[in-house]
Backbone bond lengths (Angstrom), bond angles and torsions (degrees), N, CA, C in turn:
res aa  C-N    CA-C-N  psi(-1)  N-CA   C-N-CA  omega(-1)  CA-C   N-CA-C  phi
1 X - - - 1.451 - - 1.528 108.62 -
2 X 1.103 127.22 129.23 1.689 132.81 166.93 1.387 112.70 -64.48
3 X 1.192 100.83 126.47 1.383 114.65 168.94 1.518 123.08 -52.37
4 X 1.161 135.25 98.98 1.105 128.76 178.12 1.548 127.04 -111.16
5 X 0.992 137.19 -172.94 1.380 140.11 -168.46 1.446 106.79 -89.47
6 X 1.164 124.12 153.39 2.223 109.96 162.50 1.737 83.40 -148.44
7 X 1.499 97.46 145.91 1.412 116.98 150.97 1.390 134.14 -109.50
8 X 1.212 141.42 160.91 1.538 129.19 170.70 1.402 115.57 -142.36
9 X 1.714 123.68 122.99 1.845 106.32 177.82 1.623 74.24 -111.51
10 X 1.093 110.39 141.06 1.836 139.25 161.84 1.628 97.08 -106.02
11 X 1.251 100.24 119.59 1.775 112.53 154.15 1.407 126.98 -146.44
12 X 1.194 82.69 177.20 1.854 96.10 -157.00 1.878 99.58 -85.78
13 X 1.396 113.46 28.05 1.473 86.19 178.57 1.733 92.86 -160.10
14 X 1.111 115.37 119.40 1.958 126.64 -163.80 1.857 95.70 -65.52
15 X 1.138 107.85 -31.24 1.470 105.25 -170.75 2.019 101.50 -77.00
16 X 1.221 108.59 -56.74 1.417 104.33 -169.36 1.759 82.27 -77.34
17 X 0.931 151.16 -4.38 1.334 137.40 167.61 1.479 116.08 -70.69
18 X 1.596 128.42 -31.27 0.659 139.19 175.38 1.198 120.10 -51.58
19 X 1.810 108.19 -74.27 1.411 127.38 159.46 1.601 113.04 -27.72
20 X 1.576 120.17 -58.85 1.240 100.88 -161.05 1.476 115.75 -68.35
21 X 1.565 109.08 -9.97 1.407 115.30 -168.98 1.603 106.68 -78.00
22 X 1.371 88.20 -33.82 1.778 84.58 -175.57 1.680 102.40 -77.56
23 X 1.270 121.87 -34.19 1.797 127.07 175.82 1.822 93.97 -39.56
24 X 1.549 91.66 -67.09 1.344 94.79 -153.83 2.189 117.64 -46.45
25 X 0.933 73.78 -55.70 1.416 89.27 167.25 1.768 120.99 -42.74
26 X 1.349 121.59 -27.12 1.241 136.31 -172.00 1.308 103.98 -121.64
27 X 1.181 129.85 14.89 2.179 129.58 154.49 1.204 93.85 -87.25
28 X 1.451 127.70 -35.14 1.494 99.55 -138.06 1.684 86.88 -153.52
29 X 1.412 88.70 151.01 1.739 103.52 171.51 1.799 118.43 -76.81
30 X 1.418 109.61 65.59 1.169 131.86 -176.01 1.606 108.58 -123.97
31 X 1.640 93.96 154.38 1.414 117.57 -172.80 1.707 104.39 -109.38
32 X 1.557 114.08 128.57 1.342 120.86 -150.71 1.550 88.37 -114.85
33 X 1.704 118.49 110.25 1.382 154.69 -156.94 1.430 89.60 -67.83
34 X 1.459 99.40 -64.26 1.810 112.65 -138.39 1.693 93.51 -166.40
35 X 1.458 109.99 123.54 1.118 120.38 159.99 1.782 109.71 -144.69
36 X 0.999 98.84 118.38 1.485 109.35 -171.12 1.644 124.61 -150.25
37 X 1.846 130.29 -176.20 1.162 135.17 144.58 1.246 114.99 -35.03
38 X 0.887 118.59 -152.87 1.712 162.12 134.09 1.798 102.28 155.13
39 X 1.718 90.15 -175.69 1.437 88.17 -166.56 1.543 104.68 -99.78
40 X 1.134 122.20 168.19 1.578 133.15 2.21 1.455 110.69 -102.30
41 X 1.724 125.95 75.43 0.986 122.22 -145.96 1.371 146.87 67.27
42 X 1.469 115.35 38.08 0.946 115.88 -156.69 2.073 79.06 -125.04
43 X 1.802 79.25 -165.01 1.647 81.15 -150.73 1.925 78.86 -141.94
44 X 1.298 138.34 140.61 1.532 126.74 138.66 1.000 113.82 -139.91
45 X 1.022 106.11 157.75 1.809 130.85 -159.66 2.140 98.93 -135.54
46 X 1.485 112.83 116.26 1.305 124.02 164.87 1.461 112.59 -127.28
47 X 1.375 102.04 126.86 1.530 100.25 173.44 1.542 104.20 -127.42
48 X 1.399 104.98 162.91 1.792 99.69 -172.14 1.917 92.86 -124.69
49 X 1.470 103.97 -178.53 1.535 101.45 178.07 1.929 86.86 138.74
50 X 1.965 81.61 -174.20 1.293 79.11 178.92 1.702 138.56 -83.21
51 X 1.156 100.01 -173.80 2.112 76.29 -153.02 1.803 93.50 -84.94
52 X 0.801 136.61 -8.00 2.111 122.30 170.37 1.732 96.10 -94.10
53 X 1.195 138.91 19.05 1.841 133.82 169.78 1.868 79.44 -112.19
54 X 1.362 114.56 -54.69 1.250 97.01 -170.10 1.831 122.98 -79.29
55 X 0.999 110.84 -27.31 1.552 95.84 139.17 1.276 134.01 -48.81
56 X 0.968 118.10 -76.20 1.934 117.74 166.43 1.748 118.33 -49.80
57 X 1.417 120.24 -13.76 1.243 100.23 154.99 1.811 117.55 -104.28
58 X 1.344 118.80 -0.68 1.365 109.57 169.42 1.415 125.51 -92.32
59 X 1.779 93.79 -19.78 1.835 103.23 152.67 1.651 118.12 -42.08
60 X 1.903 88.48 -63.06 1.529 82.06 -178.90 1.565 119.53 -45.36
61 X 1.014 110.65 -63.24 1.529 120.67 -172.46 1.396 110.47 -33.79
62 X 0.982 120.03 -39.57 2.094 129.61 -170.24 1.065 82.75 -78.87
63 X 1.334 149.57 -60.68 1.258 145.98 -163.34 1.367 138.11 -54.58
64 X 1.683 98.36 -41.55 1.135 129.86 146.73 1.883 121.08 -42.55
65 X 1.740 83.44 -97.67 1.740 71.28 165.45 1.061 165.96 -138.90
66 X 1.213 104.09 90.80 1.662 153.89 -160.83 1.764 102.02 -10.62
67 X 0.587 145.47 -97.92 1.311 141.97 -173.10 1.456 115.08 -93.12
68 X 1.267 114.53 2.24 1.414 117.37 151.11 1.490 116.79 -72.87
69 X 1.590 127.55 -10.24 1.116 124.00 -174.15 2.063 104.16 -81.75
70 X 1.173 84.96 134.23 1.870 104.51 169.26 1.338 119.43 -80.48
71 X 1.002 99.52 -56.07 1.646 136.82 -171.84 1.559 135.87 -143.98
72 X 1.189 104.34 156.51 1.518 93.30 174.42 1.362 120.35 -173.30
73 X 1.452 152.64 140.91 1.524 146.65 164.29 1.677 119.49 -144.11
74 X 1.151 84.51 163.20 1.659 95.86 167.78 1.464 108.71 -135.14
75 X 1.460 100.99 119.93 1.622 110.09 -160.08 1.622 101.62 -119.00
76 X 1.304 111.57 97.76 1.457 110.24 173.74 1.587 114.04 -80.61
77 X 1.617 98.89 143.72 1.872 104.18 176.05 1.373 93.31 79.57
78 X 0.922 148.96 57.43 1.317 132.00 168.07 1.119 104.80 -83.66
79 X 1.723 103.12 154.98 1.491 114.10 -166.89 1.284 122.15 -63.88
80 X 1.467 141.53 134.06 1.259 104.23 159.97 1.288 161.80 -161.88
81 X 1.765 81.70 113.66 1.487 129.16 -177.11 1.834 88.26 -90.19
82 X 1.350 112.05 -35.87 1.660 104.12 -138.47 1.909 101.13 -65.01
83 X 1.745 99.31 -45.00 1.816 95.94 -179.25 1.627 125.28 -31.11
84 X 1.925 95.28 -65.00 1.419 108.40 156.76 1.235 135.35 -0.58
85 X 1.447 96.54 -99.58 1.149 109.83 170.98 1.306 129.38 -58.00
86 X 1.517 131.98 -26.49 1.906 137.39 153.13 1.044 110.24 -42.09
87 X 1.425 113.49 -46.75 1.978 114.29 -155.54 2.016 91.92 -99.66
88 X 1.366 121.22 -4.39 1.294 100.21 166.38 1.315 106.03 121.19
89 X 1.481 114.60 -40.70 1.785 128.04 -159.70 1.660 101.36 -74.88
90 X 0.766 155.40 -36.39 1.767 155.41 159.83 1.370 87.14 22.40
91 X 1.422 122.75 131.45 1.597 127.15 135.92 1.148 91.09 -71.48
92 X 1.852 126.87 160.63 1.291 130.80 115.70 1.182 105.62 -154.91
93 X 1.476 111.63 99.07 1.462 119.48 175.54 0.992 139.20 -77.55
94 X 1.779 117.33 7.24 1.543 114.88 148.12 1.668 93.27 -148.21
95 X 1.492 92.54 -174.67 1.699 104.99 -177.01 1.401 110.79 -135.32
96 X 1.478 119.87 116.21 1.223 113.97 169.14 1.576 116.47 -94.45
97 X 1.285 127.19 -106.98 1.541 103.38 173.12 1.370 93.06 -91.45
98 X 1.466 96.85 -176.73 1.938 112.00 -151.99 1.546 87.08 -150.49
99 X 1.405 90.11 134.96 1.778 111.90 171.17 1.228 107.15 -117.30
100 X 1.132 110.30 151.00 1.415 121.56 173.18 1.703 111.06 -122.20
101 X 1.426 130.65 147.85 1.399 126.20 147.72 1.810 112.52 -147.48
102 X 1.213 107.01 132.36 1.167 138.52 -149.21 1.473 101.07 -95.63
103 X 1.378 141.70 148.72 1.429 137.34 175.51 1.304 112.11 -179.53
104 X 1.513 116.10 147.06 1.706 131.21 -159.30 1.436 87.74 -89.68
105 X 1.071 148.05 -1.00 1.351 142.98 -160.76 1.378 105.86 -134.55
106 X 1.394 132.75 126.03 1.461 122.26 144.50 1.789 126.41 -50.96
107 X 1.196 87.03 -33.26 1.922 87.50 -170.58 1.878 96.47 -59.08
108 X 1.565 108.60 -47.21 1.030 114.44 -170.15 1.944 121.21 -63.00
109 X 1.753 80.83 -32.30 1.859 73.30 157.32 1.346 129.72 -54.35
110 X 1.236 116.79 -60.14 1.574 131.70 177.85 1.307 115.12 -54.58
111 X 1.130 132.78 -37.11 1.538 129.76 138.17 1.354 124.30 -35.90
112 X 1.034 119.97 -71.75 1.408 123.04 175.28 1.702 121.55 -55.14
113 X 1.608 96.93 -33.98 1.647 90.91 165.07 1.338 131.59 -96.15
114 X 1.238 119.30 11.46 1.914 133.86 166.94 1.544 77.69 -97.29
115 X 1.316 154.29 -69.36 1.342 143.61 -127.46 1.781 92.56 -71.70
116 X 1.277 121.38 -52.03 1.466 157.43 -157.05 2.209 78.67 -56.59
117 X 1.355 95.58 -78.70 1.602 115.24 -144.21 1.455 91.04 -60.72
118 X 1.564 124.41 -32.85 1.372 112.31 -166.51 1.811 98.63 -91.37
119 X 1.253 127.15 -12.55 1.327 117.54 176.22 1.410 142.45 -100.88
120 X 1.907 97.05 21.28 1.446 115.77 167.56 1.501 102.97 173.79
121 X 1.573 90.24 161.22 1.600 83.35 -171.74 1.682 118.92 -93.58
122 X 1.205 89.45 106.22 1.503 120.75 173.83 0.971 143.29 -113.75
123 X 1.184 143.96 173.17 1.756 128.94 -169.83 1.370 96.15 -142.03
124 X 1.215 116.73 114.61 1.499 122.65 175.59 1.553 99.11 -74.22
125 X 1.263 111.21 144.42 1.253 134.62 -168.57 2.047 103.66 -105.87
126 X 0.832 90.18 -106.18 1.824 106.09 159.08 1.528 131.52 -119.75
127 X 1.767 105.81 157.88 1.378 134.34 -177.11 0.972 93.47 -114.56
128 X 1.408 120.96 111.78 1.644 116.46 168.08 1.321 101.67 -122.22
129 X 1.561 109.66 117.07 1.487 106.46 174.42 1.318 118.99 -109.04
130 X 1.540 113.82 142.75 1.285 135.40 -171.76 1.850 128.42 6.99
131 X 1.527 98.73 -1.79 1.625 104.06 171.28 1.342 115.06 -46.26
132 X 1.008 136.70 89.38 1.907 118.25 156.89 1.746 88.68 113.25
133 X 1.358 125.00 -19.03 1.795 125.48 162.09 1.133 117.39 -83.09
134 X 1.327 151.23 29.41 0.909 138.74 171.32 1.829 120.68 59.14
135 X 0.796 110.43 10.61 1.705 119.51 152.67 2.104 83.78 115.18
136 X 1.421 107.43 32.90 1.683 97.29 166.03 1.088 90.65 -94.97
137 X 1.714 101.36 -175.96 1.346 122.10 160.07 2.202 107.79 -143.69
138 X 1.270 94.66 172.34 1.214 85.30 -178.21 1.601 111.01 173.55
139 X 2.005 104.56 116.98 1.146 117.51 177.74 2.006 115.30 -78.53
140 X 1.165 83.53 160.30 1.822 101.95 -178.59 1.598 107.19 -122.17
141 X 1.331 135.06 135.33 1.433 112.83 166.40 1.963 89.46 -148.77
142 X 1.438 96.92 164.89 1.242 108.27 179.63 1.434 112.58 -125.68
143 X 1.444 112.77 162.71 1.397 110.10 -178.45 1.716 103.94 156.57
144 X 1.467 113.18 -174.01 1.455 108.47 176.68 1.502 114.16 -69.24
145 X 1.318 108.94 152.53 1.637 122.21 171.60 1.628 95.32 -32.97
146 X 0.970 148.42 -92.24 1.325 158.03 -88.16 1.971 74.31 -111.41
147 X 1.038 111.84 -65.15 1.879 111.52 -163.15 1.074 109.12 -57.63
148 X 1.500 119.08 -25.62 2.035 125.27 -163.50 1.741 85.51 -91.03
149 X 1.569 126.40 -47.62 1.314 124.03 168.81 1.899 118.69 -18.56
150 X 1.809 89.20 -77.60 1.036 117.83 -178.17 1.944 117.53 -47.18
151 X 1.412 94.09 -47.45 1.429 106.66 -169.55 2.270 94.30 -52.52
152 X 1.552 78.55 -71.27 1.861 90.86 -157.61 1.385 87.88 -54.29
153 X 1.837 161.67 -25.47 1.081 140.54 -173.64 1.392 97.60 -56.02
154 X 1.463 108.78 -43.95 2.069 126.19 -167.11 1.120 111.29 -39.46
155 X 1.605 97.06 -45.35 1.854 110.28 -154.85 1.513 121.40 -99.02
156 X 1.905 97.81 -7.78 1.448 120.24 154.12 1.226 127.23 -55.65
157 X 1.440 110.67 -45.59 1.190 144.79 170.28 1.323 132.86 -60.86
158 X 1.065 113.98 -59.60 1.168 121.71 154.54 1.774 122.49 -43.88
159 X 0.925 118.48 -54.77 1.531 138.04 -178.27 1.388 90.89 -61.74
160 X 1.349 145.70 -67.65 1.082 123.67 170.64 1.470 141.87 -38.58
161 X 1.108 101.63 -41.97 1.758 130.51 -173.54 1.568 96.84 -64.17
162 X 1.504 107.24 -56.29 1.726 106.25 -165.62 1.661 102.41 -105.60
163 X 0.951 119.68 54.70 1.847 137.60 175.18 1.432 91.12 2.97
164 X 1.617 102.31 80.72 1.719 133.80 177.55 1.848 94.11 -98.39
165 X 0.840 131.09 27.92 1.524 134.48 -160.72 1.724 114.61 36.43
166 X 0.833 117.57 176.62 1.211 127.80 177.04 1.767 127.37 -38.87
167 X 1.161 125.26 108.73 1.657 132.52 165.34 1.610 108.72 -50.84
168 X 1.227 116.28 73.48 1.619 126.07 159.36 1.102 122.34 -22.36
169 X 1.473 134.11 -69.96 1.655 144.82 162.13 1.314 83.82 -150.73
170 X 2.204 87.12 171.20 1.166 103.08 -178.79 1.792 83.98 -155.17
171 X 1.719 107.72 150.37 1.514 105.42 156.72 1.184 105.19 -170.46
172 X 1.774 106.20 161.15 1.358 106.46 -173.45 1.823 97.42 -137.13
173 X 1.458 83.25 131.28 1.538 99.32 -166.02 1.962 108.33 -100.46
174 X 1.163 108.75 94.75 1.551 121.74 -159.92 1.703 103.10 -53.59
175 X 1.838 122.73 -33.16 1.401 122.90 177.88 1.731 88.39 -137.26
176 X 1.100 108.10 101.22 1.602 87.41 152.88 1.519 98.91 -96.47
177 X 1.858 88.21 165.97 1.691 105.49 -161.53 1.659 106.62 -73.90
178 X 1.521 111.18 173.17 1.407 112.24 -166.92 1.592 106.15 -61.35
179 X 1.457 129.21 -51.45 1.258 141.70 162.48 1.444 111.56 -27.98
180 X 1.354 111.07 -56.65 1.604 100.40 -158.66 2.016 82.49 -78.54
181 X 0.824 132.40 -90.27 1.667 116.59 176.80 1.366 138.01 -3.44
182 X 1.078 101.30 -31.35 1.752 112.81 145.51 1.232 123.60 -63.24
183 X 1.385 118.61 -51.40 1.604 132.12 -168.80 1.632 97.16 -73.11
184 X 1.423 121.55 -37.92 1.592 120.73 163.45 1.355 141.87 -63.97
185 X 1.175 90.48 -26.66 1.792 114.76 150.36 1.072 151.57 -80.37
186 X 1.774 102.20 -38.41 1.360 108.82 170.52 1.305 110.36 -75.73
């Protein structure tokens, strides 16, 4: 898969969310990912393409709506593991230890899980954004103790660096039991 660029404006309002989704889409010669709800009223809009359309269409979007914006980035090279795992499709046919990182922001998930996937070898599992969390979000990835370590320190990090809002919790579970690995799979 080619590395390509993705952007995201998250806001607090489905109606100007709407608009910016359709704006965004019409600056720039970009392909529009995901424009949708989530909770608690919120609205996000991701489009991918190349990284100066996706600048000029996530400009628009901030521009648009202005203090409706939560969040927001332009993430060049994204990993990719990260689509995958957003839209649901992830293989991962077993689990060795399992990380978790937790975040008040969707944008800040997707940060944290390109930061995560490119800083050990890991297999992102899922992006679950804020449906049924109360406007969190929160990646899972698997891999050895030491890489799932490494990864979620990445994606801590990251989230800080690019004011992804706040890292909620985070943990990495070196064996989870046969049961709970089922329940992650099935």
């Amino acid at each position: 898969m080619k590395l390509r660029t993705i952007g995201c404006v998250e806001l607090n309002s489905i109606s100007i969310g709407m608009h910016v989704a359709d704006e965004m889409s019409k600056a720039a010669e970009v392909q529009l990912v995901l424009a949708r709800p989530t909770c608690p009223g919120r609205y996000l809009v991701i489009v991918t393409g190349d990284t100066g359309a996706i600048k000029s269409s996530v400009e628009r979007g901030r521009s648009i709506g202005t203090d409706m914006v939560v969040d927001w980035f332009v993430l060049p090279s994204v990993h990719e593991s990260v689509i995958p795992a957003m839209n649901g499709t992830a293989i991962c046919p077993r689990v060795n230890a399992l990380g978790c990182i937790e975040v008040c922001t969707t944008a800040g998930c997707i940060i944290a899980a390109d930061a995560a996937a490119k800083a050990g070898q890991v297999e992102l599992m899922e992006l679950r954004f804020a449906a049924g969390l109360g406007g969190k979000a929160f990646v899972t990835m698997t891999g050895e103790v030491s890489s799932v370590q490494a990864s979620v320190d990445a994606g801590i990090a990251a989230v800080a660096e690019n004011g992804g809002g706040p890292v909620l919790s985070h943990i990495v579970i070196p064996s989870p039991s046969q049961d709970f690995k089922a329940q992650l799979l099935g």
